[in-house]
LUMLUM-829159 format. One record per residue (C-alpha): residue in three letters; residue number from 1; x, y negated, z. Coordinates in Angstrom, 2 decimals. Layout:
> aa; i; xx; yy; zz
> ALA; NUM; X; Y; Z;
...
END
This chain:
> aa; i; xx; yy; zz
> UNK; 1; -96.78; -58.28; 15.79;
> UNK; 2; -94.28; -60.53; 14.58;
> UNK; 3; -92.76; -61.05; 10.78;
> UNK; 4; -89.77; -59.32; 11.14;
> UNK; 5; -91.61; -56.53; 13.25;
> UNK; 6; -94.09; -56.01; 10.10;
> UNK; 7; -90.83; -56.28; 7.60;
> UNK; 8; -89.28; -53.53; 9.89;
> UNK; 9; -92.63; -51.21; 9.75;
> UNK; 10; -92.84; -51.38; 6.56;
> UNK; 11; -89.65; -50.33; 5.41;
> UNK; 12; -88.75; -52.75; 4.17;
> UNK; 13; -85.50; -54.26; 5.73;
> UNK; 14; -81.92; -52.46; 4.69;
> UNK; 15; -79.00; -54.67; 5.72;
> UNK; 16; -78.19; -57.90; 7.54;
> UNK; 17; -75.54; -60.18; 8.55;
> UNK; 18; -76.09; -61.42; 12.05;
> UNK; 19; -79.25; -59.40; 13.12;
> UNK; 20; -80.06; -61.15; 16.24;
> UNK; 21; -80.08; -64.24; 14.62;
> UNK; 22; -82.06; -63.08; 11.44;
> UNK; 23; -84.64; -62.02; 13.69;
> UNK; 24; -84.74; -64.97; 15.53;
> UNK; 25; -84.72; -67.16; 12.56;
> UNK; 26; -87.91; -64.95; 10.62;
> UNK; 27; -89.81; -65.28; 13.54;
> UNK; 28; -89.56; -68.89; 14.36;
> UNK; 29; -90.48; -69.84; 10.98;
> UNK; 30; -89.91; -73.06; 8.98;
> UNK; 31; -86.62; -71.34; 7.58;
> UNK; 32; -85.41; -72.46; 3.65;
> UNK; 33; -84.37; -70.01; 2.08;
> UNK; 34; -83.73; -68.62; -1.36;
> UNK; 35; -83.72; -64.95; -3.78;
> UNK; 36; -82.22; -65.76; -7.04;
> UNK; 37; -83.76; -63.56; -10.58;
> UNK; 38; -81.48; -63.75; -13.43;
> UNK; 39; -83.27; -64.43; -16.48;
> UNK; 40; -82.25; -61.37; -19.08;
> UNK; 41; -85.90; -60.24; -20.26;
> UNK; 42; -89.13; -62.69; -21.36;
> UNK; 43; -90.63; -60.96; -18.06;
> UNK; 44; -90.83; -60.14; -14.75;
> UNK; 45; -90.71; -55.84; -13.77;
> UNK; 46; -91.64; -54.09; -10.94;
> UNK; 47; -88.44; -54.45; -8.98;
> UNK; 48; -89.01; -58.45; -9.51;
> UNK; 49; -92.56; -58.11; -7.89;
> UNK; 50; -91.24; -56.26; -4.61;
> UNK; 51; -88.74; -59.51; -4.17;
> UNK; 52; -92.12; -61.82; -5.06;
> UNK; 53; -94.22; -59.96; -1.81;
> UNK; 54; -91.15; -61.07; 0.18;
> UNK; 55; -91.46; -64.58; -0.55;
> UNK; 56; -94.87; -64.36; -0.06;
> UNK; 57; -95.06; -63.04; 3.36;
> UNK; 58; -92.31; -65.58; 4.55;
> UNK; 59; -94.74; -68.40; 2.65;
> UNK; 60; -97.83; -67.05; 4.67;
> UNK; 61; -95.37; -67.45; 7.94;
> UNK; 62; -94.33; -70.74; 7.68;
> UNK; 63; -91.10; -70.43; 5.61;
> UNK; 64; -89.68; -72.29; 2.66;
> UNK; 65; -88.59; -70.67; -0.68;
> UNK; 66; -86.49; -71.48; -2.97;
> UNK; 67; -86.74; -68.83; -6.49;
> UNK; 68; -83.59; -69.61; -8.06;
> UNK; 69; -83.94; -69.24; -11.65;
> UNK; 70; -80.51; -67.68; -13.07;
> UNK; 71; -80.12; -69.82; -16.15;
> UNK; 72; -76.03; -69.99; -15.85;
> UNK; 73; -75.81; -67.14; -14.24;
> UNK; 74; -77.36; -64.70; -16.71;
> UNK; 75; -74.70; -66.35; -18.89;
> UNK; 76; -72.46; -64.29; -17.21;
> UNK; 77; -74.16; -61.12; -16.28;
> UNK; 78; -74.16; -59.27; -13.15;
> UNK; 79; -72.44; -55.95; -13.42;
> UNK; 80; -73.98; -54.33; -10.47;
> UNK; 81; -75.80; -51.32; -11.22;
> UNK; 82; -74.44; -51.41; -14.90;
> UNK; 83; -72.16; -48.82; -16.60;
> UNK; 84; -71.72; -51.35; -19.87;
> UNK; 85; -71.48; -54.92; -20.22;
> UNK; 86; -74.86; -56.53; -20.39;
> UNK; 87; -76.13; -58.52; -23.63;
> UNK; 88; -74.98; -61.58; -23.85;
> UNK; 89; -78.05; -64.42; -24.64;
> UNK; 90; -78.02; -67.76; -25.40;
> UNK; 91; -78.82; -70.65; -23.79;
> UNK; 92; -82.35; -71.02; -25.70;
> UNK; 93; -83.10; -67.47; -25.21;
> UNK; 94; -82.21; -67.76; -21.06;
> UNK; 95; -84.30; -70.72; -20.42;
> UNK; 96; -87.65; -69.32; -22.74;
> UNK; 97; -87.32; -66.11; -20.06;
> UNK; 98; -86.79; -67.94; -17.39;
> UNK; 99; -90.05; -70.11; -18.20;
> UNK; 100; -91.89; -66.77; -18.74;
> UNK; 101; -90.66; -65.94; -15.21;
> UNK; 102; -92.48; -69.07; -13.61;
> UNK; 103; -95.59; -68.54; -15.68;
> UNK; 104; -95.51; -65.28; -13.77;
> UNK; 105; -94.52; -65.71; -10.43;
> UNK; 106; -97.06; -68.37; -10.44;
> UNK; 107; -99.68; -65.95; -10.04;
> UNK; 108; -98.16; -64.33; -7.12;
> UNK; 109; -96.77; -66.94; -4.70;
> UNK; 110; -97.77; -70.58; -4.31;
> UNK; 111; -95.61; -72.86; -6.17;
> UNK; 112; -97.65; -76.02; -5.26;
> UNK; 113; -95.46; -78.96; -3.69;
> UNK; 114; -94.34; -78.66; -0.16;
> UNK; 115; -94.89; -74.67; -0.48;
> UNK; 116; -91.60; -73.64; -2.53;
> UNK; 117; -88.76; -75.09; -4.56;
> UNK; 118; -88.11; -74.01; -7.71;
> UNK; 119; -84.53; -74.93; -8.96;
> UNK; 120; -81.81; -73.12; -11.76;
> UNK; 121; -78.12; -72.54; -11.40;
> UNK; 122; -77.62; -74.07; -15.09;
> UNK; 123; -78.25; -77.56; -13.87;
> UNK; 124; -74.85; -76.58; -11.80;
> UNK; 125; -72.89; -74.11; -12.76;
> UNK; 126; -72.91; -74.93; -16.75;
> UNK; 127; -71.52; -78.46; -15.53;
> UNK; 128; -68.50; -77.00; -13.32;
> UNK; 129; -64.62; -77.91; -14.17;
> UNK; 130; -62.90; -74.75; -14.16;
> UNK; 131; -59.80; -75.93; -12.42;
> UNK; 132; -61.43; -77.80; -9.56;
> UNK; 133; -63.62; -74.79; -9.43;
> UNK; 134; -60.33; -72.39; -8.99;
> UNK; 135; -59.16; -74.45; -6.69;
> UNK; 136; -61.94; -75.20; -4.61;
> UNK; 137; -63.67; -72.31; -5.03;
> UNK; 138; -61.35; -69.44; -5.94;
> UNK; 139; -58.97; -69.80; -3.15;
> UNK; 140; -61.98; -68.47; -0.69;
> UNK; 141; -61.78; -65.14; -2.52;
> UNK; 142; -59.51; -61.84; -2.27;
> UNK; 143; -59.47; -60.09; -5.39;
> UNK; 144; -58.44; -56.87; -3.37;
> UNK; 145; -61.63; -57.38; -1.00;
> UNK; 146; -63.58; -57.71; -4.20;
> UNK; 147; -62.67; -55.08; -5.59;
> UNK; 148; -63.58; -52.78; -3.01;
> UNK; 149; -67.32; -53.27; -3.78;
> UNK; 150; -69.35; -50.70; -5.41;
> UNK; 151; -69.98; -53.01; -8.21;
> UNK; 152; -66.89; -53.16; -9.58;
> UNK; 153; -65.14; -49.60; -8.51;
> UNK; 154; -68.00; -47.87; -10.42;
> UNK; 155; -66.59; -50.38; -14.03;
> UNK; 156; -62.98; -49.68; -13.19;
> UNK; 157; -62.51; -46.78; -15.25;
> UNK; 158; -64.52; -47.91; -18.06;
> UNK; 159; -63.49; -50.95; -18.23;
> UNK; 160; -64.95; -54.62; -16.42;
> UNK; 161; -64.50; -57.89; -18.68;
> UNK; 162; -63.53; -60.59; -16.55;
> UNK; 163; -66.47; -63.06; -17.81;
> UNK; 164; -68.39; -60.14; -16.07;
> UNK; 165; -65.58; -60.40; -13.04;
> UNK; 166; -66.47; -64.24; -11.98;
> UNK; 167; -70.31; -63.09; -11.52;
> UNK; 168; -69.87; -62.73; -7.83;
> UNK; 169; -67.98; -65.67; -7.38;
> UNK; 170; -71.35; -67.74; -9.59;
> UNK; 171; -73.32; -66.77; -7.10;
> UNK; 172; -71.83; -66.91; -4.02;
> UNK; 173; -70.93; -70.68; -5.40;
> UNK; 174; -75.39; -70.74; -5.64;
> UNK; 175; -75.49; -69.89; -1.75;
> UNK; 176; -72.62; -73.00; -0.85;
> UNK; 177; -75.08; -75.28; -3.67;
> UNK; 178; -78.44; -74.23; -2.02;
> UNK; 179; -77.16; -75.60; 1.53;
> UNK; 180; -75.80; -78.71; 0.18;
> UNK; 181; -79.11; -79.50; -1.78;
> UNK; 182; -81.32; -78.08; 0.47;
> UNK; 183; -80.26; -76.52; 3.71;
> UNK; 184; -80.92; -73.25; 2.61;
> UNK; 185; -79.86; -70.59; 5.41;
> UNK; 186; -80.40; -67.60; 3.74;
> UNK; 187; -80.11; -65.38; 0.96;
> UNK; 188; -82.62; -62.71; -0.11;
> UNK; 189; -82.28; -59.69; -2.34;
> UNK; 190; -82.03; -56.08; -3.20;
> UNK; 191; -79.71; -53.82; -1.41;
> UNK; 192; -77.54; -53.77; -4.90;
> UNK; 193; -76.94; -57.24; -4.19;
> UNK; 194; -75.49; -56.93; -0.57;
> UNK; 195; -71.71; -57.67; -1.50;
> UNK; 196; -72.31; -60.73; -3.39;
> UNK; 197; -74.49; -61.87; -0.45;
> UNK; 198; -71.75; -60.75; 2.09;
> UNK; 199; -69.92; -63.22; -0.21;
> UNK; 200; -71.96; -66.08; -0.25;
> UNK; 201; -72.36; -66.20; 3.47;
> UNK; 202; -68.61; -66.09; 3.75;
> UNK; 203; -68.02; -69.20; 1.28;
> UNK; 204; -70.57; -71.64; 2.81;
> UNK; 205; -68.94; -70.64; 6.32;
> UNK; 206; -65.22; -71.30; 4.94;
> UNK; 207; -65.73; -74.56; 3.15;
> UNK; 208; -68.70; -76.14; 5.67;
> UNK; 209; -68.21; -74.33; 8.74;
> UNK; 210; -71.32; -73.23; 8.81;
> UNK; 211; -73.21; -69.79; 9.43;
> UNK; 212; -75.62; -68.83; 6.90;
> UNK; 213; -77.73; -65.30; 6.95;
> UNK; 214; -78.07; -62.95; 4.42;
> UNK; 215; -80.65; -59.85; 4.23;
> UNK; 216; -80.90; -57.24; 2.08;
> UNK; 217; -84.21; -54.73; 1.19;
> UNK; 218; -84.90; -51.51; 0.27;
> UNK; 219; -84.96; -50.76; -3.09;
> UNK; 220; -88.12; -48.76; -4.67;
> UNK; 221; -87.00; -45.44; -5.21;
> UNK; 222; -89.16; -42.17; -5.60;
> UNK; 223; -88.63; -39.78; -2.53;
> UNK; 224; -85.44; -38.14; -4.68;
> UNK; 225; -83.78; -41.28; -5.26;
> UNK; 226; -84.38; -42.68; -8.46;
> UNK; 227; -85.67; -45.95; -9.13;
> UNK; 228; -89.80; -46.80; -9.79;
> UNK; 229; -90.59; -49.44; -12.30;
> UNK; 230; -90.19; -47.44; -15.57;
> UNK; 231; -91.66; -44.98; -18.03;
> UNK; 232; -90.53; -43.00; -21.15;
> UNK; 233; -91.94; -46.42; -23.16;
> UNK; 234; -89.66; -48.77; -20.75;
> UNK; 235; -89.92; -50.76; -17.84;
> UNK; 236; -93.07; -51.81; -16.47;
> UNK; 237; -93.45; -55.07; -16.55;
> UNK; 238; -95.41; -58.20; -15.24;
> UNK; 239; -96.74; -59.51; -18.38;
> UNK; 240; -99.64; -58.15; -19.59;
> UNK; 241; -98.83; -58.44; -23.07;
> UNK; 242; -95.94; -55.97; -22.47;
> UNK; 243; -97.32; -53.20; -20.03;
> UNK; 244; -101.45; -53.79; -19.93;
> UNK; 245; -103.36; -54.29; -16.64;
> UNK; 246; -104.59; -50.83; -17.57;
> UNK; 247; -101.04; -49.01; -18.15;
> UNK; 248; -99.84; -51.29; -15.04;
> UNK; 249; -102.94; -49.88; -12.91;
> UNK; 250; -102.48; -46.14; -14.47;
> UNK; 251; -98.82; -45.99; -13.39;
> UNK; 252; -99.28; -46.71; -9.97;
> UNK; 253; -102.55; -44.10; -10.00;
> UNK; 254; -100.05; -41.52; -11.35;
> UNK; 255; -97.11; -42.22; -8.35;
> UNK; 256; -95.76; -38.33; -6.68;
> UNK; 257; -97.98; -37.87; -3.46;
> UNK; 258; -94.55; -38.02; -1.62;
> UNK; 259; -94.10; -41.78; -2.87;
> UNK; 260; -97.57; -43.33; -2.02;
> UNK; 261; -97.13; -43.96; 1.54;
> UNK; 262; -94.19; -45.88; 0.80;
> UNK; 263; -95.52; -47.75; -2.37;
> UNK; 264; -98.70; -48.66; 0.03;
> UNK; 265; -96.31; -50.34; 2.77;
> UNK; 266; -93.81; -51.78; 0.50;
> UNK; 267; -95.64; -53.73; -1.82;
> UNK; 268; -99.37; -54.18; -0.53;
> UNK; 269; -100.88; -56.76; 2.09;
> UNK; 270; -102.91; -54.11; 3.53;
> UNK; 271; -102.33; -54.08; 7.08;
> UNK; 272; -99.54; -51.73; 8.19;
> UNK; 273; -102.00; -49.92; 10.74;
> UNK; 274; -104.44; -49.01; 7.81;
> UNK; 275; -101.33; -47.53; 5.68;
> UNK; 276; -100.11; -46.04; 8.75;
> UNK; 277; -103.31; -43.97; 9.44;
> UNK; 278; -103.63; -42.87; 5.52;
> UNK; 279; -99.97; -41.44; 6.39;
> UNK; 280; -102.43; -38.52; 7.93;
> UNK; 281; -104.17; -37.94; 4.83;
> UNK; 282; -103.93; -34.93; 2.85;
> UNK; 283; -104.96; -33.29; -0.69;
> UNK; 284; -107.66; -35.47; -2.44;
> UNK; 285; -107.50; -38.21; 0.25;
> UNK; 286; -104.10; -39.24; -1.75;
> UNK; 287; -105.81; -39.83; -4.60;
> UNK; 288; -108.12; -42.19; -3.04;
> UNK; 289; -104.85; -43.60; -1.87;
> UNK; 290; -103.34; -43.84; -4.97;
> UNK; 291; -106.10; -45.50; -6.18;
> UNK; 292; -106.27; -47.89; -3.37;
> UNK; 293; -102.63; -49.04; -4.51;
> UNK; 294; -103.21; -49.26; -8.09;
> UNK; 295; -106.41; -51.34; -7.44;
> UNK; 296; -104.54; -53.59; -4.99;
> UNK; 297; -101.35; -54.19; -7.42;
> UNK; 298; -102.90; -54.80; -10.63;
> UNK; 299; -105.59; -57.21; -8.46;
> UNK; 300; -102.26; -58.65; -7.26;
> UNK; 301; -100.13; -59.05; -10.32;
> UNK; 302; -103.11; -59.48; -13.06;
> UNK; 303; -106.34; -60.74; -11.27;
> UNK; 304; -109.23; -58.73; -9.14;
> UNK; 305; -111.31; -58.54; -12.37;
> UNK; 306; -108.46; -57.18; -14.07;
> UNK; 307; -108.02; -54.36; -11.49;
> UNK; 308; -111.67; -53.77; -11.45;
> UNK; 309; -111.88; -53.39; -15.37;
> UNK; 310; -109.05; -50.75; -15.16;
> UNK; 311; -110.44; -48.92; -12.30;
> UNK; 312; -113.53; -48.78; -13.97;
> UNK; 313; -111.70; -47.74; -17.53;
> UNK; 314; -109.86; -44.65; -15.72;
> UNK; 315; -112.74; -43.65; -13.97;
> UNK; 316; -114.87; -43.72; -17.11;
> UNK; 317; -111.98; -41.52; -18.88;
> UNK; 318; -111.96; -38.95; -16.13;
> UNK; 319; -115.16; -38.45; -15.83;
> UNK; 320; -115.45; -37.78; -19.62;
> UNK; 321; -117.26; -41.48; -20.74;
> UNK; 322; -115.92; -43.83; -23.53;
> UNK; 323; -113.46; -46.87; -22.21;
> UNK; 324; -113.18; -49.70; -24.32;
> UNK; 325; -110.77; -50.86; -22.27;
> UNK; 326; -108.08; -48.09; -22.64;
> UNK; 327; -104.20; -49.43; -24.20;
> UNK; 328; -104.72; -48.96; -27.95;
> UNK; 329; -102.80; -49.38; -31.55;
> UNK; 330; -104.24; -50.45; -34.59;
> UNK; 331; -102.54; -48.63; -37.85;
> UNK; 332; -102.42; -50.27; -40.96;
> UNK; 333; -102.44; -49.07; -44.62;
> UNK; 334; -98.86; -49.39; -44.91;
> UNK; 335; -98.45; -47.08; -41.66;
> UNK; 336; -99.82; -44.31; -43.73;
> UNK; 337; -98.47; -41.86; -46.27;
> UNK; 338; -101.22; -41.93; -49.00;
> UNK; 339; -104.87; -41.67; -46.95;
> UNK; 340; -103.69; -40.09; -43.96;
> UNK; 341; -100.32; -39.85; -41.05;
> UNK; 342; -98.65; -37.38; -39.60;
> UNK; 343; -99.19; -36.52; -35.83;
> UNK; 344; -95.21; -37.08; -34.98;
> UNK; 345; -95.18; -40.62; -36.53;
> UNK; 346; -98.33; -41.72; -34.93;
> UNK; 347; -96.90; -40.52; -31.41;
> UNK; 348; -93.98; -42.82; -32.06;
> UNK; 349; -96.06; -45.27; -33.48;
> UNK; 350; -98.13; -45.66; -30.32;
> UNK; 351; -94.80; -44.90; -28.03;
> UNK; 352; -96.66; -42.25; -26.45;
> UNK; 353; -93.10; -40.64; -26.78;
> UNK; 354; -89.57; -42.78; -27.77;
> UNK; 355; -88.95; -40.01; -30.94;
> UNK; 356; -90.11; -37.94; -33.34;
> UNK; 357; -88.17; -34.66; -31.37;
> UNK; 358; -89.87; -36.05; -28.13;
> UNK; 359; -92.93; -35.46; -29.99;
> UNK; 360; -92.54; -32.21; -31.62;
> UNK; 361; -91.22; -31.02; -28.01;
> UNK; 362; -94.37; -32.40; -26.75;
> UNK; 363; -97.10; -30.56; -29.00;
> UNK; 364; -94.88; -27.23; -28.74;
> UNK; 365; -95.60; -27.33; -24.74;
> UNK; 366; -99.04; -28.04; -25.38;
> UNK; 367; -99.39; -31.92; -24.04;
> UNK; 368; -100.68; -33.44; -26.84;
> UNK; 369; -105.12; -33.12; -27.20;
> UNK; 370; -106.69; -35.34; -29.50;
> UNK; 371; -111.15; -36.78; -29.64;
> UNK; 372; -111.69; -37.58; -33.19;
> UNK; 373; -114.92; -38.90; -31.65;
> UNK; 374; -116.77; -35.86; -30.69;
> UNK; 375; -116.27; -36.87; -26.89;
> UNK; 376; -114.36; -33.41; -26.14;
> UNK; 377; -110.73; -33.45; -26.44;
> UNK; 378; -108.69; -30.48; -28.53;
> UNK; 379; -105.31; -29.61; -28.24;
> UNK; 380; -103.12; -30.46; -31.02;
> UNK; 381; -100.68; -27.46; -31.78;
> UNK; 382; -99.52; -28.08; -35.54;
> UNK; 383; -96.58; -30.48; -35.93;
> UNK; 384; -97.41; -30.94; -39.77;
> UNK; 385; -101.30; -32.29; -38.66;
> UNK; 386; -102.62; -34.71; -41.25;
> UNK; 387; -104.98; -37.60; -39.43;
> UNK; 388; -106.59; -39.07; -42.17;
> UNK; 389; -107.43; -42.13; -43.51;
> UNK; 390; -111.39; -41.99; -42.70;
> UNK; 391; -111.01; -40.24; -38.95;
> UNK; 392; -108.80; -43.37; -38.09;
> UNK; 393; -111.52; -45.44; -39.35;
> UNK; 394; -113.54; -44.35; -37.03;
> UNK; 395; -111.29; -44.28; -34.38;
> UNK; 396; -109.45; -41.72; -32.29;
> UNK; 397; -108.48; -41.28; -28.86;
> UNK; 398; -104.92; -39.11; -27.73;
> UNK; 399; -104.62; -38.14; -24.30;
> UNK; 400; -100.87; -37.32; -23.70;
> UNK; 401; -100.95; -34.58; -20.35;
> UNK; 402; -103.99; -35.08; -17.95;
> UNK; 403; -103.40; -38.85; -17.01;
> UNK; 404; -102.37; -40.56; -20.38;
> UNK; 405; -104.90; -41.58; -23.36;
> UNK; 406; -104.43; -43.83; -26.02;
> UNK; 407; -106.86; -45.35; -28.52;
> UNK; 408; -106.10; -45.46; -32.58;
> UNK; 409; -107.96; -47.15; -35.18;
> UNK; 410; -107.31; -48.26; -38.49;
> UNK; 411; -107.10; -51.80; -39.13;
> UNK; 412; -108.75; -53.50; -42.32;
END
């Protein structure tokens, strides 16, 4: 089976430019070329890791990456996807997350010499002259043509700043930089991204008469639509001091039996024939699948004895046993009112839920049970429960649903 075959199978592939050619070019091998990640958080999410497997399967076939670090463009934002103009960072704050990002990707693709190029948009586009850029540049782009694009119809009635308006024309200029450094002959990226690829490819062919690819992938959406990667706490993310190997492993335990299949093809190395036969399975085979996935993502993105430990954690808390292992909070003194806290603050406290109304909403439809370390959990049904001062001492465990627990102790 070739590359592209495999990319195909696995659902992977969404649009191209010259298909023949693509194909040609992913199967041959030896190919440079390049996804870009703009650098607006101190980590990598979910969506990040999908692009990551990418690289990694056109590593393992003979291909050269380049992971464009976005440290001029995120000084612009992208507005794709986006109903309000993103935050604006500085330059300090852009190149400590884009660090973070290499820390991380590090652990997923080989960044050792000769196997990828690693290279950021700030070393070019913070040095451009605006008026040669206009000129040079500019003159390759229709502002009617542009916008036509999703990304920008969907901010004309509320409004589109026009730092947020020269995005597309930043990274197309990335695509025409990438040849001249490197030969790069392709872009990478999410289906969002497929008009500022379309223009990319369309610069580098106007100003070197040359033709350059560009592929776009499915996104990771849930069977109704809506995009996987986050939780009522926030995106999950890469780093494991922001979503724990054990959180990271329990949301991809806890995927809709409609979305495993896909998850399992999308994002794992198993081979496509082995997903493609658990596509039969039914009722408690899915949760073996699940777990399969969970195992093999957190074993990915965190380390096999990371994805062990958490297997072994929600296996222990299912079955009834103690997990030291478990995401936890440690209260403080100053956390409590006089020798005790109230069940709706220490919900919000552990971000269990985002509010204090999330919480009381919680409780009245009975999804809130609480071990104060009798080893049986009992549901909590008073709002106005007082946890006090000694029983946090010892330590307590709340278990949010069926799937969701979450160790408290007092600290000090």
């Amino acid at each position: 089976m070739t590359l592209f075959e495999e990319l195909r199978r696995r659902g992977l592939i969404a649009q191209m430019t010259h298909p023949q050619e693509i194909e040609k070019r992913i199967n041959e091998g030896g190919m440079v070329f390049y996804i870009g990640f703009d650098a607006t958080a101190d980590s990598l999410h979910v969506g990040h890791f999908l692009q990551l497997t990418i690289i990694k399967r056109m590593q393992q076939a003979g291909h050269m990456p380049i992971l464009l670090l976005g440290t001029g463009t995120t000084m612009v934002g992208d507005p794709t996807g986006r109903t309000d103009m993103r935050q604006m960072l500085s330059v300090e704050e852009i190149n400590y997350n884009a660090d973070r990002f290499l820390e991380q990707m590090g652990r997923i693709v080989d960044l050792s010499p000769g196997k990828a190029i690693v290279a950021r948009n700030g070393d070019w586009l913070m040095n451009l002259n605006y008026i040669q850029l206009l000129r040079d540049v500019g003159v390759h782009f229709s502002v009617n043509k542009m916008l036509s694009y999703d990304c920008f119809k969907s901010r004309w009635e509320r409004g589109l700043s026009f730092i947020e308006f020269n995005y597309m024309i930043m990274q197309s200029y990335d695509f025409l930089e990438l040849y001249r450094r490197y030969g790069c002959e392709m872009q990478f990226g999410g289906n969002d991204q497929w008009s500022n690829i379309l223009q990319g490819v369309d610069l580098v062919r106007r100003v070197e008469q040359k033709d350059v690819y560009g592929m776009t992938f499915t996104l990771l959406t849930t069977k109704e639509g809506k995009k996987m990667g986050k939780t009522a706490k926030g995106a999950i993310w890469l780093d494991p001091n922001k979503t724990s190997p054990y959180e990271f492993f329990q949301y991809w335990r806890n995927v809709d039996d409609a979305d495993v299949i896909n998850c399992l093809k999308m994002l794992t190395f198993i081979p496509i024939e082995e997903i493609e036969e658990m596509e039969k399975w039914e009722g408690s085979q899915l949760n073996k699948a699940k777990e399969i996935l969970a195992w093999e993502l957190t074993k990915d993105v965190h380390s096999k004895e990371a994805a062990d430990e958490a297997l072994k954690t929600a296996r222990s808390l299912f079955g009834g046993g103690d997990a030291e292992n478990m995401p936890s909070t440690a209260v403080t003194a100053a956390d409590l009112t006089g020798d005790a806290i109230n069940i709706l603050d220490l919900l919000t406290l552990t971000k269990l839920c985002p509010s204090k109304a999330e919480a009381r909403r919680l409780i009245q439809q009975k999804g809130v049970s609480m071990d104060a370390g009798t080893g049986e959990y009992a549901p909590v049904t008073d709002i106005g429960l007082m946890i006090s001062k000694g029983a946090l001492a010892d330590g307590i465990i709340l278990k949010k649903g069926k799937k969701v627990f979450h160790r408290v102790k007092l600290e000090g």
